[in-house]
C-alpha positions as CSV (number, residue, x, y, z in Angstrom):
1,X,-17.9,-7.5,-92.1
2,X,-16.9,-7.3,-88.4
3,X,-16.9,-3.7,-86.6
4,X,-14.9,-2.7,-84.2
5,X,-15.8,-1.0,-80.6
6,X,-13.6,2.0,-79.7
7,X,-13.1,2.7,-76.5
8,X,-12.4,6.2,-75.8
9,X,-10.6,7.7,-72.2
10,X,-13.3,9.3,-70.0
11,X,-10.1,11.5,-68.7
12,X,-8.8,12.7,-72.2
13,X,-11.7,12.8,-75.0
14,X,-10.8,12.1,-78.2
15,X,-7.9,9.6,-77.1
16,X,-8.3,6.4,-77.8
17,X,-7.6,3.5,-75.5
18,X,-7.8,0.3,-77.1
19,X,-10.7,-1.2,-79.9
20,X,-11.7,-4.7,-80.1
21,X,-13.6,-7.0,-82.6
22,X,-17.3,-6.6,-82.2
23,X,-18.7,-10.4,-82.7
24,X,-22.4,-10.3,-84.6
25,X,-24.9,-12.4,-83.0
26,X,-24.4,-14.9,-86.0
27,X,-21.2,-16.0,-84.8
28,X,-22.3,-15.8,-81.4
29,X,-23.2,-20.1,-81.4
30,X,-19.6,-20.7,-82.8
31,X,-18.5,-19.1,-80.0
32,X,-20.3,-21.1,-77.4
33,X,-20.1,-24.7,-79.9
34,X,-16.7,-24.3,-78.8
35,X,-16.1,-23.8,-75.4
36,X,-19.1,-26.7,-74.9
37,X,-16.5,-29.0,-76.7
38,X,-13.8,-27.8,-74.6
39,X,-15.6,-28.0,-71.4
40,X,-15.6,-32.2,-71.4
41,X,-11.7,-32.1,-71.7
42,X,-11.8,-29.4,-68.8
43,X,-14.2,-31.0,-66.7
44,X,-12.4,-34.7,-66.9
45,X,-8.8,-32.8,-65.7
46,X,-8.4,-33.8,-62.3
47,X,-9.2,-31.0,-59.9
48,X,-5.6,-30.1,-58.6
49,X,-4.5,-29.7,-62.2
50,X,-7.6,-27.3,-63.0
51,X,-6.5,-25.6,-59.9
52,X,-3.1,-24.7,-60.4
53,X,-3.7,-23.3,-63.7
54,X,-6.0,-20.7,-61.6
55,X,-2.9,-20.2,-59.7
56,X,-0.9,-19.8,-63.0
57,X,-3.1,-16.8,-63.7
58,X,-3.4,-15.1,-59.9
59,X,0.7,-14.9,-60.8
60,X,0.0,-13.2,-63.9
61,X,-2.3,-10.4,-62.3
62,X,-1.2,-6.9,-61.3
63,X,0.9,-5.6,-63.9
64,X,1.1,-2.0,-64.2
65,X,0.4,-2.7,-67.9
66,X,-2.9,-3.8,-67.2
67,X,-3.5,-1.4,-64.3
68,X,-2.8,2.0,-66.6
69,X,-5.5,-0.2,-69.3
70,X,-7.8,-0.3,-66.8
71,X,-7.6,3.5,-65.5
72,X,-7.1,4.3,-69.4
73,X,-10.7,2.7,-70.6
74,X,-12.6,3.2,-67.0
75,X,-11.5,6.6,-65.8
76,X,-10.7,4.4,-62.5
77,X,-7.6,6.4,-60.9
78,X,-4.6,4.3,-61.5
79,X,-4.0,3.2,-57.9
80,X,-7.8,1.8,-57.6
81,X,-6.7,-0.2,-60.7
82,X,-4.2,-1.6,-59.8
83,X,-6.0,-2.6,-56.1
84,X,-9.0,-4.4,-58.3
85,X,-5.7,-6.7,-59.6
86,X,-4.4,-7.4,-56.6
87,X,-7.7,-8.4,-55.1
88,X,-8.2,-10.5,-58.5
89,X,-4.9,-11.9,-58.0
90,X,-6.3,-13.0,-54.2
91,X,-9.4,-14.4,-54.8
92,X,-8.2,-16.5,-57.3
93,X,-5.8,-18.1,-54.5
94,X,-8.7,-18.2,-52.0
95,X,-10.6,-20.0,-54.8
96,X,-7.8,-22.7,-55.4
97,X,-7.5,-23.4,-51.5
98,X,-11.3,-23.3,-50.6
99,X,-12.7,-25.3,-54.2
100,X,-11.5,-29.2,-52.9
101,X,-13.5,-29.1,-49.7
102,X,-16.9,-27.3,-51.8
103,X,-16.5,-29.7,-54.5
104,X,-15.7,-32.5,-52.6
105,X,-17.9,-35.8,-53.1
106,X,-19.7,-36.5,-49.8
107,X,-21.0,-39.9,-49.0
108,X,-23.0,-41.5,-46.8
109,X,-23.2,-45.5,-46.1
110,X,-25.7,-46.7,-43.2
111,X,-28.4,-48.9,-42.2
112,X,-30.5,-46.8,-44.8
113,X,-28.3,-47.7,-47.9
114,X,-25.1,-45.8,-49.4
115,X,-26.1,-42.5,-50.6
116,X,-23.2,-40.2,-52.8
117,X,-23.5,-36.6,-53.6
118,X,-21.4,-35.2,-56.3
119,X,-20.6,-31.4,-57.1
120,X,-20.6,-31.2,-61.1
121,X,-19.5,-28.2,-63.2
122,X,-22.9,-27.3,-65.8
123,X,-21.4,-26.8,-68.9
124,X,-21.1,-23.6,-70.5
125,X,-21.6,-20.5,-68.6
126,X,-22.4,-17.4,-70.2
127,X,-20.6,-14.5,-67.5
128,X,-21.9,-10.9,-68.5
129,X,-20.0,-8.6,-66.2
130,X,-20.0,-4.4,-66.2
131,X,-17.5,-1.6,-66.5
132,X,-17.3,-0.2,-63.2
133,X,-14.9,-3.0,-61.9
134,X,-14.6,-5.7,-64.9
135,X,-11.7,-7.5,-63.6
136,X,-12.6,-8.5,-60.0
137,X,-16.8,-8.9,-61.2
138,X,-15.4,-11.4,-64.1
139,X,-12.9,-13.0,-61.6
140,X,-15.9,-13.7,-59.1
141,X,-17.5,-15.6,-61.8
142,X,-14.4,-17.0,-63.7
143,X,-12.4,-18.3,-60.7
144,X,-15.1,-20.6,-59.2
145,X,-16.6,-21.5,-62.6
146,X,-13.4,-22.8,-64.4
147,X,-12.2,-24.7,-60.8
148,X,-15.6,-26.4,-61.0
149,X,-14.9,-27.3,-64.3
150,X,-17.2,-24.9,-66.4
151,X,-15.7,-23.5,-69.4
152,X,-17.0,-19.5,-69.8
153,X,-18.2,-17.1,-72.3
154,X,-17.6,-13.9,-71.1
155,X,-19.2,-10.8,-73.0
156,X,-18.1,-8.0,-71.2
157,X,-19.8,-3.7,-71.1
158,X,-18.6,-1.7,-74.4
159,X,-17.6,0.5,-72.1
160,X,-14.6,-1.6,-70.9
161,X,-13.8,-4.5,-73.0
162,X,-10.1,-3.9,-73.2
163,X,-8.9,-5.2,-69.9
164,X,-10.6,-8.0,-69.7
165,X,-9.8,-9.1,-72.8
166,X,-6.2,-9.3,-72.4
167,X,-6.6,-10.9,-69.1
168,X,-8.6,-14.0,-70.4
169,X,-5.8,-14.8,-72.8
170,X,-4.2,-15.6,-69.8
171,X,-6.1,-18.7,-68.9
172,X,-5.6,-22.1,-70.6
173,X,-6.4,-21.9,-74.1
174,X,-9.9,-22.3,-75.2
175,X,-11.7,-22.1,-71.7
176,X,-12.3,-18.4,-71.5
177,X,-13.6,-17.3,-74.5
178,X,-14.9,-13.5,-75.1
179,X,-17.6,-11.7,-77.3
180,X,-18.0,-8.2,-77.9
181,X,-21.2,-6.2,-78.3
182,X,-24.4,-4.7,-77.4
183,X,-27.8,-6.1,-76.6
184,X,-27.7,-8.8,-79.7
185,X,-24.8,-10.1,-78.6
186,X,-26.0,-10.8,-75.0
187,X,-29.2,-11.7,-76.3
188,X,-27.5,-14.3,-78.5
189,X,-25.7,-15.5,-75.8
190,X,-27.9,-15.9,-73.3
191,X,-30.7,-17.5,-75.5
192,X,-28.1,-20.3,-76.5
193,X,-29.1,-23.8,-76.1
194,X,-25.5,-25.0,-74.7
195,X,-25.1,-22.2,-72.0
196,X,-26.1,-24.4,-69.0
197,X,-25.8,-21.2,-66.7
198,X,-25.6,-17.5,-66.9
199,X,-23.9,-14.9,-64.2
200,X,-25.0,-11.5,-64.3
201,X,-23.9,-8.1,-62.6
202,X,-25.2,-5.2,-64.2
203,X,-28.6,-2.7,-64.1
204,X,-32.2,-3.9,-63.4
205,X,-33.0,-3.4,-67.4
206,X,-30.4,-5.4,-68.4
207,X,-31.3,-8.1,-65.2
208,X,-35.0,-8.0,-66.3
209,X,-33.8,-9.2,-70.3
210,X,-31.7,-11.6,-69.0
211,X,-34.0,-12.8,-66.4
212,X,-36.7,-13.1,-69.6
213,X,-34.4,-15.4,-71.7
214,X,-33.5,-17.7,-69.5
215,X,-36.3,-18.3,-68.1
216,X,-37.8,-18.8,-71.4
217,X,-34.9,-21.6,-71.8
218,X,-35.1,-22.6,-68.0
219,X,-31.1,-22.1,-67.7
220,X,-30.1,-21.2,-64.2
221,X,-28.9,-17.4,-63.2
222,X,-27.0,-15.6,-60.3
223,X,-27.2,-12.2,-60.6
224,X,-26.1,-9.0,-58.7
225,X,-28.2,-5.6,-59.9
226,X,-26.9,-2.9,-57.8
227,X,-27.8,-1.1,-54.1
228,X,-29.0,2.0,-52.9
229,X,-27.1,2.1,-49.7
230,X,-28.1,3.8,-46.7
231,X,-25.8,4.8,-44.5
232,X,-27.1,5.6,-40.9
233,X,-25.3,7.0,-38.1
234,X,-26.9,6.6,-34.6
235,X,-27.0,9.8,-32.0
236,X,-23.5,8.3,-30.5
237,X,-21.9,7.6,-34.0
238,X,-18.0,8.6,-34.2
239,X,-17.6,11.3,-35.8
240,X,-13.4,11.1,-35.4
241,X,-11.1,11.9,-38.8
242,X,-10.6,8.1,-39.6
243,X,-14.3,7.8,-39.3
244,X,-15.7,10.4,-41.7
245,X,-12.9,9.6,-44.1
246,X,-14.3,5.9,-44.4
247,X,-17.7,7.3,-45.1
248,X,-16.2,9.8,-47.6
249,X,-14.1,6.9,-49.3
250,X,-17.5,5.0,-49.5
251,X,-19.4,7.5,-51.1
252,X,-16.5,8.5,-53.6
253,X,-14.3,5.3,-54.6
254,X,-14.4,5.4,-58.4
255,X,-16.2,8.2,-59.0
256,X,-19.2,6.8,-57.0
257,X,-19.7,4.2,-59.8
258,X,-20.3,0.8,-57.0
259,X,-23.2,-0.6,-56.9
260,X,-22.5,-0.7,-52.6
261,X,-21.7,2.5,-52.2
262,X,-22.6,4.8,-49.4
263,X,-25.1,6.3,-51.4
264,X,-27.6,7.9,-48.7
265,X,-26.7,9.6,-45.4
266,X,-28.9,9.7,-42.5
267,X,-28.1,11.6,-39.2
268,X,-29.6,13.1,-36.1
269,X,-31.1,16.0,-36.6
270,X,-29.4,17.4,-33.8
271,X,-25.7,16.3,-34.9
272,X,-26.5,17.6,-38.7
273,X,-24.2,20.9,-38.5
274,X,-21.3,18.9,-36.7
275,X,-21.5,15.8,-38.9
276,X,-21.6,18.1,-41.8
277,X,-18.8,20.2,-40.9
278,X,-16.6,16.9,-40.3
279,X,-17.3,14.9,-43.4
280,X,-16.7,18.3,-45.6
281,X,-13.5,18.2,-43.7
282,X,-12.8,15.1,-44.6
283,X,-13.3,15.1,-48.1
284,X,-11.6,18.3,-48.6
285,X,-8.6,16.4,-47.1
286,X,-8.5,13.0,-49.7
287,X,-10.9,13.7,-52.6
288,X,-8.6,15.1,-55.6
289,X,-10.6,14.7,-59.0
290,X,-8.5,14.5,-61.5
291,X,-6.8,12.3,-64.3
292,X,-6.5,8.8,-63.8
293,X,-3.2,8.5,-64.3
294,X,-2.2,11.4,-61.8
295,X,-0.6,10.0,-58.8
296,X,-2.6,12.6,-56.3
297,X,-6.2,11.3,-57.7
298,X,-8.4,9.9,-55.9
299,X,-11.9,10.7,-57.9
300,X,-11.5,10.3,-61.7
301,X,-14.3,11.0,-64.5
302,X,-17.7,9.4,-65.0
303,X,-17.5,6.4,-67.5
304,X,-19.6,8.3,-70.2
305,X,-21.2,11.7,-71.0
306,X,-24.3,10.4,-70.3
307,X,-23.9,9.2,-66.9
308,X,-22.3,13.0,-66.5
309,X,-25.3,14.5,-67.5
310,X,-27.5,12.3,-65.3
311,X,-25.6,12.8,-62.1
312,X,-25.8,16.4,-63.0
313,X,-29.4,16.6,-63.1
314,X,-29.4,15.0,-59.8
315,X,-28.3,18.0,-58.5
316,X,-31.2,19.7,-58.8
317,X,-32.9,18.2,-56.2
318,X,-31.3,20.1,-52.8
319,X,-28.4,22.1,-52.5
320,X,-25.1,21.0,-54.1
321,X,-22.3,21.5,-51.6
322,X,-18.9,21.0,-53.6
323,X,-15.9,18.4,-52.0
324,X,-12.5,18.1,-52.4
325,X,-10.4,19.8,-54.7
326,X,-9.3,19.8,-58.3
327,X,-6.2,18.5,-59.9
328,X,-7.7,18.9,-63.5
329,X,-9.0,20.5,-66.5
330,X,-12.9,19.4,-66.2
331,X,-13.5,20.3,-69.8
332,X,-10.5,17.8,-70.8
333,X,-13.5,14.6,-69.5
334,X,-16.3,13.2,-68.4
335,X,-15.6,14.9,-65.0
336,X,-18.0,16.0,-62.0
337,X,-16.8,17.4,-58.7
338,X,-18.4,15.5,-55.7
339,X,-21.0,16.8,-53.9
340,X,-22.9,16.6,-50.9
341,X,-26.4,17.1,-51.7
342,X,-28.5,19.1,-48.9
343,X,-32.6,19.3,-48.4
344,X,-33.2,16.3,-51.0
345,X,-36.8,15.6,-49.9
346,X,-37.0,11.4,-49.5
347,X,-38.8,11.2,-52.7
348,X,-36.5,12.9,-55.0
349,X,-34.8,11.0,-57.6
350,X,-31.6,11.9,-55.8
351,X,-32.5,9.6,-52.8
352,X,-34.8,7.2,-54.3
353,X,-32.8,5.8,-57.2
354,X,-29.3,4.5,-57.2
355,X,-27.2,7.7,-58.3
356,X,-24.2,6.3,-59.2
357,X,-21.9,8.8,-59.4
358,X,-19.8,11.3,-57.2
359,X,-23.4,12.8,-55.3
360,X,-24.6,12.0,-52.1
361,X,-27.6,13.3,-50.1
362,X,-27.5,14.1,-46.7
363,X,-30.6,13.8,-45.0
364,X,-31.7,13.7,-41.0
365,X,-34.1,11.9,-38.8
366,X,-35.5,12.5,-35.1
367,X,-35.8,8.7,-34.0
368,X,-34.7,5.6,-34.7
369,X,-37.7,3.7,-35.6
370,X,-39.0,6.2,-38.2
371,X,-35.0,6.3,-39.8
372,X,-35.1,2.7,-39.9
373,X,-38.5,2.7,-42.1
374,X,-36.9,5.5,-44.6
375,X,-33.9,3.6,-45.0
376,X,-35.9,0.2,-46.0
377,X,-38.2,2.1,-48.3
378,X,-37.1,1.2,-51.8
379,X,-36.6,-1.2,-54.2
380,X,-32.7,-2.3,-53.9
381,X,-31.5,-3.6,-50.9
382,X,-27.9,-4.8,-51.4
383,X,-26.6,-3.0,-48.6
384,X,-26.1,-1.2,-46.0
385,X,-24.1,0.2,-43.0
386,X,-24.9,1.5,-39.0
387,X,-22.1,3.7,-37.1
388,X,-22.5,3.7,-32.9
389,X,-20.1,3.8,-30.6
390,X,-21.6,0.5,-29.0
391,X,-21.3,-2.3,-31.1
392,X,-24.1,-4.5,-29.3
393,X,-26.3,-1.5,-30.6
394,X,-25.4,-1.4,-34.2
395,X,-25.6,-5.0,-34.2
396,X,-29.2,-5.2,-32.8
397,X,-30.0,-2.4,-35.5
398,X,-28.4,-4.0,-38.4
399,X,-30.5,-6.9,-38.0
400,X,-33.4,-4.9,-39.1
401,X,-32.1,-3.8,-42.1
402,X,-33.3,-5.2,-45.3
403,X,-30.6,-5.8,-46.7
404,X,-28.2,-8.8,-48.1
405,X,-25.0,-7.1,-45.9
406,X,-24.5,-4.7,-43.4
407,X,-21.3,-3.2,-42.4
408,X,-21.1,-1.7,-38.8
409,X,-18.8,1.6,-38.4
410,X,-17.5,1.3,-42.4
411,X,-18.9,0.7,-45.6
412,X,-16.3,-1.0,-47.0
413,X,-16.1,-4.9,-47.8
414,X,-12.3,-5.2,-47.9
415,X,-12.6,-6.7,-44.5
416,X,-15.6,-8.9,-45.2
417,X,-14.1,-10.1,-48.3
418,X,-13.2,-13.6,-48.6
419,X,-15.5,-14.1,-45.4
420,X,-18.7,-14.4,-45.7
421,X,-20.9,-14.2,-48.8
422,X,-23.6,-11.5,-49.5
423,X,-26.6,-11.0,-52.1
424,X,-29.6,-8.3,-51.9
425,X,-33.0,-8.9,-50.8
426,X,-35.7,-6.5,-52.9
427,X,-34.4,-6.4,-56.6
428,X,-30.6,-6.3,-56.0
429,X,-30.0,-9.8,-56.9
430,X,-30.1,-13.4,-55.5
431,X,-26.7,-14.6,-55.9
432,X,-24.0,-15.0,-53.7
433,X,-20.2,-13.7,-54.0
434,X,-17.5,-13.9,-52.4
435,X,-17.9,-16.6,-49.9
436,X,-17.8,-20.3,-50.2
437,X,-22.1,-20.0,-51.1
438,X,-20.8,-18.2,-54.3
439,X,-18.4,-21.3,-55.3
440,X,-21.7,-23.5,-54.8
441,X,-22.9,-21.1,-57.4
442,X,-21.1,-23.0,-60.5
443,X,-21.6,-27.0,-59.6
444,X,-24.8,-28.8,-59.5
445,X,-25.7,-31.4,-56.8
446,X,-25.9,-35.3,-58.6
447,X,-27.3,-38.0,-56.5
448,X,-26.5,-41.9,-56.4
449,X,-28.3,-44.1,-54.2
450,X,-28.4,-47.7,-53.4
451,X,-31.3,-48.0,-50.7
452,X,-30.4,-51.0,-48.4
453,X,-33.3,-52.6,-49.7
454,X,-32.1,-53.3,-52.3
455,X,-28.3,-54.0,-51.9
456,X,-26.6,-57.4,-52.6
457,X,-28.1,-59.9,-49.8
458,X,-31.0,-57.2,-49.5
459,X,-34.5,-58.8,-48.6
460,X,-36.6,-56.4,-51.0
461,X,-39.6,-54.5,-49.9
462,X,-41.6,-55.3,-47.2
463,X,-45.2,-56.3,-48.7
464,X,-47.7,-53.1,-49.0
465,X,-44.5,-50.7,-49.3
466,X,-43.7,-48.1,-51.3
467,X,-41.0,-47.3,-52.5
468,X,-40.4,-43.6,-52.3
């Protein structure tokens, strides 16, 4: 008998926002039988056609139903919701104008023989996307698989399978199909013989058992597992009211729940008091935490109790200096007051592991060179960002970074987005989003070659030649 997964609001405990079907492993191949059998109906639609339906659904985006869903099942304030549509709604559009010229046919016809490439869609792909942004993390994966001419099975986190659910009903019927689950289901999903690709964004436990089964199956993966962001601001960095209220909005968006978060802070050792005082300012002026559904929240609640309590613990390694103010009843959720953590030794979980959630440490440096080496030292390297007043300088020290991007004076990829792909070095993933690379994700390259030796009136091979 199927069960069902609750989904309960981080902001009010005990309210319920929505429950959906769980799908047992068994059923998982029925699943996936059936968007391989729709996929050869998809993929032989012309592209145009496949294309405007994307459009169809960028048009459907952005409803303030879906936005208080959202906030409802991730805690995400309302207005952060309903800016994850919107950027849904845009990418979508980027993908239908961008996806004729990357899946264009190229050919080539010289004195060496006519040689055609051809961009074709997989199959089945299996998209397993997380909670802290499920709409715009399944879109990245959705849009440029279904213009290819994939069909997708998306299984999305427990933790926020309501949203997405009712936004895949909005594609043509049949080519987005969605399980619910745990680890079986995932497992199930991934290990299936028709699932001709698989597109992860998630943690490094969950990457590692994906990573296992498809390699076991030799199926293809992009995957995204997170950051550790450092954040280092050079002697000359701005320190200006628009400036630290970037930074704060880096550290803080949703709780601190993005995987490219600002999620260390390095500064001169000399500018520590002033930087301090300025970003403290700054966050006492736009952090609110409170509901989600408040119009003056800016910080809502954790996604679970768990990732309270962990966060929590964190604090323990420096000293915990509260931010912003407070709009709410904590007890009511899963809510923690941002902090600025000080005297985190570089070792401390705190600054060695991706915190995700509303804590930051703040920690200082003498010289460049040796603040250069702390900031590469460690295992995820998704990003990163520099802050100087001379941009020739930032530059020069971004391009020692080990990182897949690296923002100068923000740490914010609104304006990269749409751009210019990125991906981590380290462990935080080798695929590519948002950029043209990441379209290029979902098609494989087919070759058909006639070498002029062997075209009508051809001569043949020259004796003692090989062909090769």
């Amino acid at each position: 008998m199927t069960g069902w997964i609750e989904r309960e609001n981080p902001a009010r405990l005990g309210e319920i926002a929505g429950r959906v079907p769980e799908t047992p492993e068994t059923e998982v191949d029925a699943v996936v039988r059936a968007a391989d059998a729709a996929q050869r109906a998809w993929a032989a639609t012309p592209l145009p056609e496949r294309l405007a339906a994307l459009d169809r659904v960028a048009d459907l985006l952005g409803t303030e139903e879906q936005a208080v869903l959202l906030a409802r099942e991730t805690g995400k304030p309302v207005g952060d919701c309903r800016g994850e549509l919107r950027f849904s709604a845009a990418y979508l559009r980027w993908v239908v104008e961008r996806a004729p010229a990357a899946y264009a046919d190229a050919e080539v016809d010289d004195e060496a023989g006519r040689l055609l490439l051809s961009r074709r869609p997989y199959g089945v792909v299996a998209a397993i996307t997380p909670w802290n942004a499920p709409i715009i993390l399944a879109m990245l994966k959705l849009g440029p698989a279904l213009a290819a001419g994939n069909t997708v099975v998306v299984k999305p986190s427990p933790l926020a399978p309501l949203t997405i659910s009712a936004v895949a009903g909005l594609f043509p019927d049949g080519l987005v199909r969605v399980v619910h689950g745990g680890a079986a289901t995932g497992a199930a999903l991934v290990g299936h013989p028709l699932v001709r690709k698989i597109a992860f964004t998630g943690g490094e436990a969950a990457g590692r058992a994906i990573g296992a089964a498809a390699g076991a199956m030799i199926t293809p993966v992009v995957m995204e597992l997170g950051g550790n962001d450092a954040a280092v601001l050079l002697d000359d960095a701005d320190l200006s009211e628009p400036a630290m209220e970037r930074l704060v909005l880096a550290s803080f968006a949703s709780a601190g729940q993005v995987c490219m978060a600002a999620k260390r802070l390095y500064v001169p050792a000399r500018r520590e008091r002033e930087f301090r005082e300025a970003y403290t300012a700054a966050a006492a002026r736009i952090l609110v935490l409170g509901d989600p559904l408040d119009p003056r929240t800016t910080v809502g609640p954790v996604i679970s109790a768990e990732a309270a309590e962990r966060v929590l613990a964190l604090r323990g390694d420096g000293t915990a200096v509260e931010l912003g103010t407070v709009a709410c009843d904590p007890a009511r959720g899963h809510f923690v007051r941002p902090v600025l953590l000080l005297g985190a030794a570089d070792d401390a979980p705190a600054v060695r592991e991706e915190q995700f959630g509303p804590i930051v440490p703040l920690l200082t440096y003498d010289d460049e060179e040796s603040v250069l080496a702390r900031a590469n030292d460690g295992e995820l390297g998704l990003g990163a960002s520099v802050w100087s007043a001379d941009e020739e300088r930032a530059f020069a020290f971004a391009r020692r970074f080990e990182a897949g991007f690296t923002f100068v004076n923000t740490h914010n990829r609104t304006g990269m987005a749409l751009r210019a792909p990125f991906g981590g070095v380290k462990r935080s993933g080798f695929g590519r989003e948002y950029g043209v690379e990441g379209l290029a994700e979902y098609v494989q390259t087919c070759v058909v070659h006639a070498p002029a030796a062997f075209r009508a009136g051809g001569g043949g091979l020259a004796p003692g030649a090989y062909p090769v």
